[in-house]
C-alpha positions as CSV (number, residue, x, y, z in Angstrom):
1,X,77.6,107.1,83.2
2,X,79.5,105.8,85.8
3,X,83.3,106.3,86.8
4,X,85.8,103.3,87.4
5,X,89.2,103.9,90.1
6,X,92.5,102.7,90.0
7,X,94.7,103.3,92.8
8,X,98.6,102.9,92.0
9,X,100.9,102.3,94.7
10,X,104.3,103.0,92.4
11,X,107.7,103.6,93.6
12,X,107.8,107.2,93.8
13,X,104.2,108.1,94.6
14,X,100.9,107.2,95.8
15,X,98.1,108.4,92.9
16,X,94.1,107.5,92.5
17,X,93.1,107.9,88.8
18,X,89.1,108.3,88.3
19,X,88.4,107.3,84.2
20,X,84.6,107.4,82.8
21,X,83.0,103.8,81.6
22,X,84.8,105.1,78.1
23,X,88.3,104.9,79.4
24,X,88.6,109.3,79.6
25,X,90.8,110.3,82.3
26,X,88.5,112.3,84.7
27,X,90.7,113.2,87.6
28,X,93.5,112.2,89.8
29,X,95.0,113.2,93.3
30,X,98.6,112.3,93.4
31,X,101.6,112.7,96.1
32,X,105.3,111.7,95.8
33,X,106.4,109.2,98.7
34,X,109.2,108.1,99.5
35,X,110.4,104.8,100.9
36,X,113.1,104.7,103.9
37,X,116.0,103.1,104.7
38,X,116.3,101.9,108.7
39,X,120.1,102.5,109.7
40,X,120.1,99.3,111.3
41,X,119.7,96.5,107.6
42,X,121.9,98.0,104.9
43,X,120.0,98.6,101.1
44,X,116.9,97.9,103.4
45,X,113.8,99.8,101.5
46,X,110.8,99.9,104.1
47,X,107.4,100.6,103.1
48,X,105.5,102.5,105.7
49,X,102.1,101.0,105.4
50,X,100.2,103.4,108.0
51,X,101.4,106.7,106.8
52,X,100.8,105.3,102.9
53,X,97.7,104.0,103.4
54,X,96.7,107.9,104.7
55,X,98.6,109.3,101.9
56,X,96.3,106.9,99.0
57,X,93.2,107.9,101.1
58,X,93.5,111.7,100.4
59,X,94.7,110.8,96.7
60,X,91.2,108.9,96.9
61,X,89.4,111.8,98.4
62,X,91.3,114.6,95.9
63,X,90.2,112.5,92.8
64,X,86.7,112.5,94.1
65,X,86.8,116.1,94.9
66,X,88.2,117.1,91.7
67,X,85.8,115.2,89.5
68,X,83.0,116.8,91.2
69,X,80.9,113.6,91.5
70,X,79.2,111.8,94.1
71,X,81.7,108.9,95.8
72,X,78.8,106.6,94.8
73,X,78.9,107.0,91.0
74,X,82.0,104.8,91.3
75,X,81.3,101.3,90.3
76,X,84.4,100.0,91.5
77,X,88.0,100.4,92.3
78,X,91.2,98.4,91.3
79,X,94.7,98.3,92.3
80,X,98.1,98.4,90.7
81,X,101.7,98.6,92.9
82,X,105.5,98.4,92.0
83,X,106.1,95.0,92.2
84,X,108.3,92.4,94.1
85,X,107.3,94.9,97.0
86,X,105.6,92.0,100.2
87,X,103.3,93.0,103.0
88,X,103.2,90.4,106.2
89,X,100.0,90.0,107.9
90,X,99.4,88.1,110.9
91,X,95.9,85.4,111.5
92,X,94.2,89.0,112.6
93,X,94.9,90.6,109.0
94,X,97.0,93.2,110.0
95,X,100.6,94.5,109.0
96,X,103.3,93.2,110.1
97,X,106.1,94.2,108.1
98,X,106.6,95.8,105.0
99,X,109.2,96.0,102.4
100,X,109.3,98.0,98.6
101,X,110.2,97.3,95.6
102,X,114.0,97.1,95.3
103,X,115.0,96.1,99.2
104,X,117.8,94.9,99.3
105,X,118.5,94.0,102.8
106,X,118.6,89.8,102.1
107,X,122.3,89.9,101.0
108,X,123.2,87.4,103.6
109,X,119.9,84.9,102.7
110,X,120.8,84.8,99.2
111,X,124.3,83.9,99.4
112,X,123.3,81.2,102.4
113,X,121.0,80.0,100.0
114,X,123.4,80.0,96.8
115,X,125.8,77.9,98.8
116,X,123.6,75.4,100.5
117,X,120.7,74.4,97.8
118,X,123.7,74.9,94.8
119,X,121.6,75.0,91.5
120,X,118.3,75.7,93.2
121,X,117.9,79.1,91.7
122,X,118.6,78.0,88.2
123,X,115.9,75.1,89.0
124,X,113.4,77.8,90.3
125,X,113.9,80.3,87.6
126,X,113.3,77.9,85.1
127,X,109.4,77.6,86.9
128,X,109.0,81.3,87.6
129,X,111.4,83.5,85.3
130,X,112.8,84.9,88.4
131,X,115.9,84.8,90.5
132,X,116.8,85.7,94.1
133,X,117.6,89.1,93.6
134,X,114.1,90.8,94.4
135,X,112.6,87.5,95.3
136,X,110.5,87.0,98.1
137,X,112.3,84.4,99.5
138,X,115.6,85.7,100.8
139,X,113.2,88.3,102.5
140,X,110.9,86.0,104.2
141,X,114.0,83.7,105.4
142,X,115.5,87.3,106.2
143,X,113.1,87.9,108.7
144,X,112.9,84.5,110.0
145,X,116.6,85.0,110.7
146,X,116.3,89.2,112.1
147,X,113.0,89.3,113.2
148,X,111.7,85.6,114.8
149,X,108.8,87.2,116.3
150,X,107.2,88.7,113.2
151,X,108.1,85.2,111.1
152,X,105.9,83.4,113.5
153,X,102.8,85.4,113.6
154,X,103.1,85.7,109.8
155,X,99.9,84.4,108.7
156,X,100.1,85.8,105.2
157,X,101.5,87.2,102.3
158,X,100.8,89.4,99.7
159,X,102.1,92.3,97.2
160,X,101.6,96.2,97.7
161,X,98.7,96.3,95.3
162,X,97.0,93.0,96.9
163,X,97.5,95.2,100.4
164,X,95.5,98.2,99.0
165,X,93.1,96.1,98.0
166,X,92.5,94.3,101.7
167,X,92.7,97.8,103.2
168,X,89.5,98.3,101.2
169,X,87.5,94.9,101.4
170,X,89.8,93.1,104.3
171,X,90.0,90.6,101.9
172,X,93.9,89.2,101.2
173,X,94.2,87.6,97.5
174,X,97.2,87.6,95.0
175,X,97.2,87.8,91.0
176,X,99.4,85.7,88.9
177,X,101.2,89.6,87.0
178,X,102.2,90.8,90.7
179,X,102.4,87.4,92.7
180,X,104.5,86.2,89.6
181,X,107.0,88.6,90.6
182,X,107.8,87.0,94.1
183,X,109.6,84.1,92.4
184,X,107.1,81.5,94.7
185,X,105.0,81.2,91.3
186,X,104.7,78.9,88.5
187,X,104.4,80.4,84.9
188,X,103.1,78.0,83.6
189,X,100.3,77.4,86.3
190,X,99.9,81.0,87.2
191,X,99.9,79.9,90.7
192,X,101.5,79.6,94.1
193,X,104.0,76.9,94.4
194,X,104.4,76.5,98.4
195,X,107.0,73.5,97.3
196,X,109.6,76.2,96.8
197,X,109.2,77.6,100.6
198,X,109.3,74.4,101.8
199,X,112.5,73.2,100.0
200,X,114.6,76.2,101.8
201,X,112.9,75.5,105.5
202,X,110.1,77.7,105.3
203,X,106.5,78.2,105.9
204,X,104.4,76.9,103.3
205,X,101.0,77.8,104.4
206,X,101.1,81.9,104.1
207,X,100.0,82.1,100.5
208,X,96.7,83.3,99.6
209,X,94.5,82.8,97.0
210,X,95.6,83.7,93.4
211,X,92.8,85.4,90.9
212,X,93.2,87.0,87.8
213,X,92.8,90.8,86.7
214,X,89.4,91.2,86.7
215,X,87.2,89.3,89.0
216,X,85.9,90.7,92.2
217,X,87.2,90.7,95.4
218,X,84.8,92.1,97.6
219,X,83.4,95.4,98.7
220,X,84.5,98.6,100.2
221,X,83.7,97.9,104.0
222,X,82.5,100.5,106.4
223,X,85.6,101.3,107.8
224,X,87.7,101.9,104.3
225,X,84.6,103.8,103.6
226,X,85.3,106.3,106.6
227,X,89.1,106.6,106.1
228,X,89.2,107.2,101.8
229,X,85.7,108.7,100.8
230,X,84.4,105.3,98.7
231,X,80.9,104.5,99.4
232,X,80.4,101.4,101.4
233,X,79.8,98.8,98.9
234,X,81.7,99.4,96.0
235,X,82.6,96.7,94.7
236,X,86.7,96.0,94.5
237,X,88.5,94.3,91.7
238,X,91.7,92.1,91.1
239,X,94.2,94.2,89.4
240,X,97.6,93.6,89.3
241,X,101.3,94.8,89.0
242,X,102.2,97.9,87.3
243,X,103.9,96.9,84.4
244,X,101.5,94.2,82.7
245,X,98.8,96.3,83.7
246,X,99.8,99.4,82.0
247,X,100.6,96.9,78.8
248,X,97.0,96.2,78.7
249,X,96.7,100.0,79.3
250,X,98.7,100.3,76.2
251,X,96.4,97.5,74.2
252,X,99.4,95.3,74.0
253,X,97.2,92.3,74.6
254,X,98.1,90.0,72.1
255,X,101.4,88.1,71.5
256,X,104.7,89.5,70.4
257,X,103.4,92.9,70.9
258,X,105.8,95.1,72.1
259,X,105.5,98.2,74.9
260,X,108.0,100.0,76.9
261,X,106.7,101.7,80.0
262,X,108.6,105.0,81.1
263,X,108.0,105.4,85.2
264,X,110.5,105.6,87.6
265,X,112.0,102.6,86.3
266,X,111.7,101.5,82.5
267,X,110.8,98.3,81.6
268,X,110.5,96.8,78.5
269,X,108.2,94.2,77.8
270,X,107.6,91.7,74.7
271,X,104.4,89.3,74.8
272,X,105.2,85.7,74.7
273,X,102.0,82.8,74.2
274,X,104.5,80.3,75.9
275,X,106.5,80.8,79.3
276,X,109.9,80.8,78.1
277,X,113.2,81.1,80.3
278,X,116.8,82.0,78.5
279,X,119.3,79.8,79.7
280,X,121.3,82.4,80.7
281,X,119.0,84.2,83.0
282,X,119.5,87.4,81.4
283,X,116.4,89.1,81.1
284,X,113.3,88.5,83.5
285,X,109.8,86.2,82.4
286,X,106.4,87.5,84.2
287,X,102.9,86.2,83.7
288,X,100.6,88.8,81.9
289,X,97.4,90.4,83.3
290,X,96.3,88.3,80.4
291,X,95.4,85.1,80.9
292,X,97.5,82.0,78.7
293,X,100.2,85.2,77.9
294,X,104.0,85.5,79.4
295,X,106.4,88.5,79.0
296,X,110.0,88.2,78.7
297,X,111.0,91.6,80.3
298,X,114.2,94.0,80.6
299,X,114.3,97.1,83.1
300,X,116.2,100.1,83.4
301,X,116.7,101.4,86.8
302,X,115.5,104.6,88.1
303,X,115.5,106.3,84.8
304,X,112.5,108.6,86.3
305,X,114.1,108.5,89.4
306,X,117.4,109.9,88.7
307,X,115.6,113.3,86.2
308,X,113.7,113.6,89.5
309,X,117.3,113.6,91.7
310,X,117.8,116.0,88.8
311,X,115.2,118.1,88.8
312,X,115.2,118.7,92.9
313,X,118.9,119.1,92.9
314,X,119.6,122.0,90.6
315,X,116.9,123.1,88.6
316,X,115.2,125.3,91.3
317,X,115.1,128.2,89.0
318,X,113.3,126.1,86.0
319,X,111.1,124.9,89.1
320,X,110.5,128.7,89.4
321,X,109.8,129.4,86.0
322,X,107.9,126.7,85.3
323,X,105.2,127.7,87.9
324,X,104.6,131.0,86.2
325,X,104.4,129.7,83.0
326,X,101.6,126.7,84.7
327,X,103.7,124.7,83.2
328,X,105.7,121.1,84.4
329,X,109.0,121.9,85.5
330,X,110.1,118.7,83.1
331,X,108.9,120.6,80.0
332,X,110.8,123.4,80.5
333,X,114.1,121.1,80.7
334,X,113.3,119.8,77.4
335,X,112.7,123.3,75.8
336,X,115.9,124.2,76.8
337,X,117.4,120.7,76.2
338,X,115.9,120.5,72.1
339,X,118.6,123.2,70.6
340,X,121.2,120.6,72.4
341,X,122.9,118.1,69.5
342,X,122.4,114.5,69.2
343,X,125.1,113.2,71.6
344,X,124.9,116.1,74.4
345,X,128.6,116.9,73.2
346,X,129.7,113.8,74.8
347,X,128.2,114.2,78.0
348,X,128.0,109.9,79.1
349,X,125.8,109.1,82.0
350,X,126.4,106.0,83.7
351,X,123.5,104.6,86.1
352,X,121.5,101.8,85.2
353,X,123.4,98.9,83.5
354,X,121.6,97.2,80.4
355,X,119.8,93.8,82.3
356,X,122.0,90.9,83.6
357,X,119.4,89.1,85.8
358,X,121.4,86.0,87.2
359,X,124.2,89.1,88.1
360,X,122.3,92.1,88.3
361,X,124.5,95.4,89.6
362,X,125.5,98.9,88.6
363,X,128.0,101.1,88.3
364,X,128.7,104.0,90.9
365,X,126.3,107.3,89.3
366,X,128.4,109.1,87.1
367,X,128.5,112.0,84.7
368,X,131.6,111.4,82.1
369,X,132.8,113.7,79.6
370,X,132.1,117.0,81.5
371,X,134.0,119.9,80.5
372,X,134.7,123.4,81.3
373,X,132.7,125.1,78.4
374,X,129.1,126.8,80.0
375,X,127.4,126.5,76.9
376,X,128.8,123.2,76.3
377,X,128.2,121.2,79.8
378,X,125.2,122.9,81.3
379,X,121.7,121.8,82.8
380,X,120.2,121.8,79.2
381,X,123.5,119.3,77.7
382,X,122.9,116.7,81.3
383,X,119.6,116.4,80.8
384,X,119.5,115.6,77.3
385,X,122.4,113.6,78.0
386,X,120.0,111.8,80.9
387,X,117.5,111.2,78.4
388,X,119.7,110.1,75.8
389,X,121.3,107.4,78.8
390,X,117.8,106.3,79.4
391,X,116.7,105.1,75.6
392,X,120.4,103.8,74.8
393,X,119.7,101.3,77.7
394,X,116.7,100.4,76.6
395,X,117.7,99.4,73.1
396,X,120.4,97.1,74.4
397,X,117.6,95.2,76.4
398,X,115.6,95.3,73.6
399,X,117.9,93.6,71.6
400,X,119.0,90.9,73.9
401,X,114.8,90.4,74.7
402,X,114.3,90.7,70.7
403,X,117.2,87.8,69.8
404,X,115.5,85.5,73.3
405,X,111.8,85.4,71.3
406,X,112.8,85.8,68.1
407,X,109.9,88.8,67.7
408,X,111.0,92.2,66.4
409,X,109.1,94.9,65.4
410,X,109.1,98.5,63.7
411,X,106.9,100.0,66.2
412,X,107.1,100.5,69.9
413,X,104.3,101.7,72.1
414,X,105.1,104.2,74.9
415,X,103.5,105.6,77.6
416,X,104.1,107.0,81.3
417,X,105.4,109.7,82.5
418,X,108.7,109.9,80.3
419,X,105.9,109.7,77.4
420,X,104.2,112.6,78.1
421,X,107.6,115.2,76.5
422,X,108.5,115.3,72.9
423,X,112.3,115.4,73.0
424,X,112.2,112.0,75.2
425,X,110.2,110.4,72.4
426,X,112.1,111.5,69.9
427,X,115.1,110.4,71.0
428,X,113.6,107.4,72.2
429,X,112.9,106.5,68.4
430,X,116.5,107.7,67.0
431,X,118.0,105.9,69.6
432,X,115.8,102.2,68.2
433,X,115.2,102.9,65.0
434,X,111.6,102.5,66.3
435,X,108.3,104.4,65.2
436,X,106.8,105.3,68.9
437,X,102.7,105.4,68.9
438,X,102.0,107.5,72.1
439,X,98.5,107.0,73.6
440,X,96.3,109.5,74.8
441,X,95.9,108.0,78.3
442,X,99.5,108.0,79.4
443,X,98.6,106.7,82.8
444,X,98.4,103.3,80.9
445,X,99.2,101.4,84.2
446,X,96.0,103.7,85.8
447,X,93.8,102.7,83.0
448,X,95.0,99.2,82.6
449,X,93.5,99.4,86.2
450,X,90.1,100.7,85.3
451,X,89.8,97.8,82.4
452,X,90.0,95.3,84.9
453,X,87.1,97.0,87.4
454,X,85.3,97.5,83.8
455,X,85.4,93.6,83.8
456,X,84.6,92.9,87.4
457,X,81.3,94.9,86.9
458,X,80.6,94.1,83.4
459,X,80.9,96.7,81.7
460,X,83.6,94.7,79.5
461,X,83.8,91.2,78.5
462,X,87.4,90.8,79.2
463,X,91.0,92.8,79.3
464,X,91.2,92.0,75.4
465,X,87.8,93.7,74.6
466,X,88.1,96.4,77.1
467,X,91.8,97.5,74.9
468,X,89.0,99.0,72.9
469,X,89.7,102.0,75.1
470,X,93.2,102.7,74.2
471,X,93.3,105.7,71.7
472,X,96.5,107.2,70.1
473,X,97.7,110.5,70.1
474,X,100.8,110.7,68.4
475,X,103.7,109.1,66.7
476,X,107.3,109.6,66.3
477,X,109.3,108.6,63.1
478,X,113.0,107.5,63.6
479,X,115.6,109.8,62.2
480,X,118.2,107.2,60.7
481,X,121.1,110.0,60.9
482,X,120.8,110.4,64.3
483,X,119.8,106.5,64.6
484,X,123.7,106.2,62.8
485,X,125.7,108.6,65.3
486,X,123.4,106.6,68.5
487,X,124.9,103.3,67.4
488,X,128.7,104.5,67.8
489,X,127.5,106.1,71.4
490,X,126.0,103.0,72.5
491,X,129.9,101.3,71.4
492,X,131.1,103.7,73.2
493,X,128.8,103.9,76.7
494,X,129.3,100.3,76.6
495,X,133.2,100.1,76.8
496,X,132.4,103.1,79.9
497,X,130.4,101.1,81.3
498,X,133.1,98.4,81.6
499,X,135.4,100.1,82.7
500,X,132.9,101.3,85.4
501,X,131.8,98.5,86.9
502,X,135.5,97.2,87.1
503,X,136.0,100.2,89.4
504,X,133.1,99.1,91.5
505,X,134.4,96.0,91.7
506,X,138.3,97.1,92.7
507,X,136.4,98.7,95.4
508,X,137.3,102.2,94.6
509,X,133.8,103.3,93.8
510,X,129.9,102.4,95.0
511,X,127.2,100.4,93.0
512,X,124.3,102.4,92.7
513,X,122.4,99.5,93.3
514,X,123.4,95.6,93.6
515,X,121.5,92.6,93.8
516,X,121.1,90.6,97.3
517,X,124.2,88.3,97.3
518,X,126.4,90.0,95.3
């Protein structure tokens, strides 16, 4: 049997996930990253392409080690990354300048741009499902404007996961799930649209070829060889952006399947057979990994992120604990968090906002209702309430995303990391209403990943036969009580939400995050 690799380049870490030909999880070497700011750009978010690239190699080489087979029982490798993150390359195929996910830096380019093409960013979104806000083009006219140098040897463009996968074959190509993302796209062609570039004043040449999830894009070379462990050879494979390749890690395939994916952001993700765009520009439109299939798409920001900021913060003793017991620190929390009531005793985080695309910011971090009582306002109590934050937000997306398509459903699929505790899942189904199927695999981005190398080397037909793979493990029935009380504190985080952005914008507090332009 051979053994099929997926290496994710996410937000908050760097992993290489080895499955067998049957889509079992052998191994995986992981390390948290983290993604700087430079002093000099504002809500800049560099991505540090040299030390990375280091960082996936001894994931590579850990996964290898730990599966305790030969580097050349891998038939091939695949690539998945956060998304909207660009890497610049000049005629030579090296880095120029790299950016991740959520940089925000373009704040002057959008509004230039909202001001002197009025209406252009309704016209594009209605071709691509995005808008400006993590677009690639405020960034590229960004660093026309702050760095003319690098803007003139730019030669090429491509996404986080395209760059992993020219480290390893120095070949630069772009699928529609990740490319779709940069807001250059058509979702309707599932290609490039250079037009766009070219309307704003700049380069239209710099876009590479677009494949789909699945077909091959070269081999490991020599060099990639040397630096990660792979054999020289190996043949690489299209994969695509994290989200719509963990769907088809989750077997949502078809349309008006439903998944939500629980990483360091959560998105939420229904599967359209026509590339819709609300006229409101609420919610976000993506091409699929499969082919002929769109997603309309609602995110929660940094809900991984911020139990993380949690964790690291104050939980040192649970960290502690935790290690003796060879045990994730994150299951401990929920032990102690399951004897807490439905509502945290009124404990109201306020981070991520539910979606507003076309106006996309957030309220200042917040923890409202503390109080004075220990056993009433403790670690246990804010990180139930943290979890409770997290599946409230994502059942207002998944309303507004539900009354866009018209497709509703009484079961949700769910899978990363969040996936992986009970009390998240559980109140992730009071919270909807929802039965949540958990799969076995909750690296569902990772395998996603391995079904489209399975396809590049024929061991599958296609993404929709190799969702054969995907095998459940549990499920989670709603409790309609608890569904009951979640309704009056979604009311109720709403109206504090309100009242939170208005003091963001009265100046007296900080968004936790806002959109270029804003």
């Amino acid at each position: 049997m051979g053994y099929l690799l997926t290496i994710d380049a996410g937000t908050g870490s760097g992993r290489a996930v080895l499955f067998d030909e049957n889509g079992n999880q052998v191994s995986v070497g992981q390390e948290e990253w983290t993604h700087n700011s430079d002093p000099k750009y504002p809500n800049s978010m560099d991505f540090d392409f040299n030390k990375n690239w280091d960082l996936i190699c001894r994931c590579i080489k850990k996964a290898i080690s730990d599966a305790d087979i030969n580097s050349n029982e891998i038939l091939a490798v695949s690539a998945s990354s956060m998304r909207e993150g660009i890497v610049l390359y000049d005629k030579d195929g090296k880095e120029l300048w790299a950016v991740a996910n959520v940089d925000a830096r373009a704040s002057v380019e959008v509004k230039e741009l909202k001001e002197k093409f009025p209406n252009l960013e309704e016209k594009f979104y209605k071709i691509s499902g995005q808008t400006f806000a993590l677009g690639a083009l405020p960034r590229i006219m960004w660093v026309k404007n702050n760095k003319p140098n690098i803007y003139e040897k730019t030669k090429k463009i491509s996404m986080i996961s395209d760059w992993v996968l020219a480290k390893l074959s120095n070949e630069i190509v772009t699928d529609p799930s990740n490319g779709g993302t940069t807001g250059i796209y058509s979702l309707e062609e599932r290609d490039w649209t250079p037009y766009m570039a070219k309307e704003i004043g700049l380069k239209d040449d710099i876009f590479p070829p677009s494949i789909e999830a699945g077909e091959v894009v070269g081999e490991v070379t020599s060099q990639a060889s040397k630096q990660s462990g792979l054999t020289k050879g190996c043949k690489v494979v299209m994969g695509g952006g994290d989200v719509q390749l963990g769907c088809a890690g989750l077997g949502v395939v078809n349309t008006n399947e439903v998944a939500v994916l629980g990483g360091t952001f959560w998105q939420q993700l229904v599967n359209m057979n026509q590339p819709l765009t609300p006229n409101d520009m609420s919610i976000r439109v993506n091409p699929h990994v499969i082919k002929g299939v769109s997603q309309a798409e609602g995110i929660t920001f940094f809900s991984g992120l911020i139990m993380r900021w949690f964790r690291d913060a104050f939980c040192q003793s649970e960290k502690e604990i935790a290690k003796a017991r060879g045990i994730d620190t994150y299951s401990v929390l929920e032990e102690m968090a399951s004897s807490v009531p439905v509502g945290s005793h009124g404990i109201m985080p306020t981070y991520s906002d539910e979606m507003n695309y076309g106006k996309w910011y957030h309220a200042s971090p917040s923890l409202l209702n503390l109080n004075l009582d220990p056993l009433k306002c403790g670690k246990a109590e804010i990180f139930r309430a943290l979890q409770e934050n997290a599946c409230i937000v994502t059942a207002n997306n998944l309303d507004k995303i539900f009354a866009f398509t018209g497709v509703d459903t009484d079961t949700l699929v769910f899978a990363a990391g969040a996936s992986k505790g009970n009390l998240w899942c559980q109140i992730l189904s009071d919270v909807t209403g929802k039965k949540i199927k958990v799969p076995v695999v909750k690296e569902a981005t990772a395998l996603g990943g391995a079904m489209a190398s399975g396809v590049g080397v024929g061991i599958y037909s296609s993404m929709q036969e190799a969702s054969k793979l995907v095998q459940w493990e549990k499920s989670y029935e709603p409790n309609m009580t608890n569904n009951k009380t979640y309704k009056e504190i979604r009311e109720k985080w709403a109206k504090a939400y309100k009242a939170q952005l208005k003091l963001v914008d009265d100046g007296v507090t900080n968004s936790m995050w806002k959109a270029p332009g804003l």
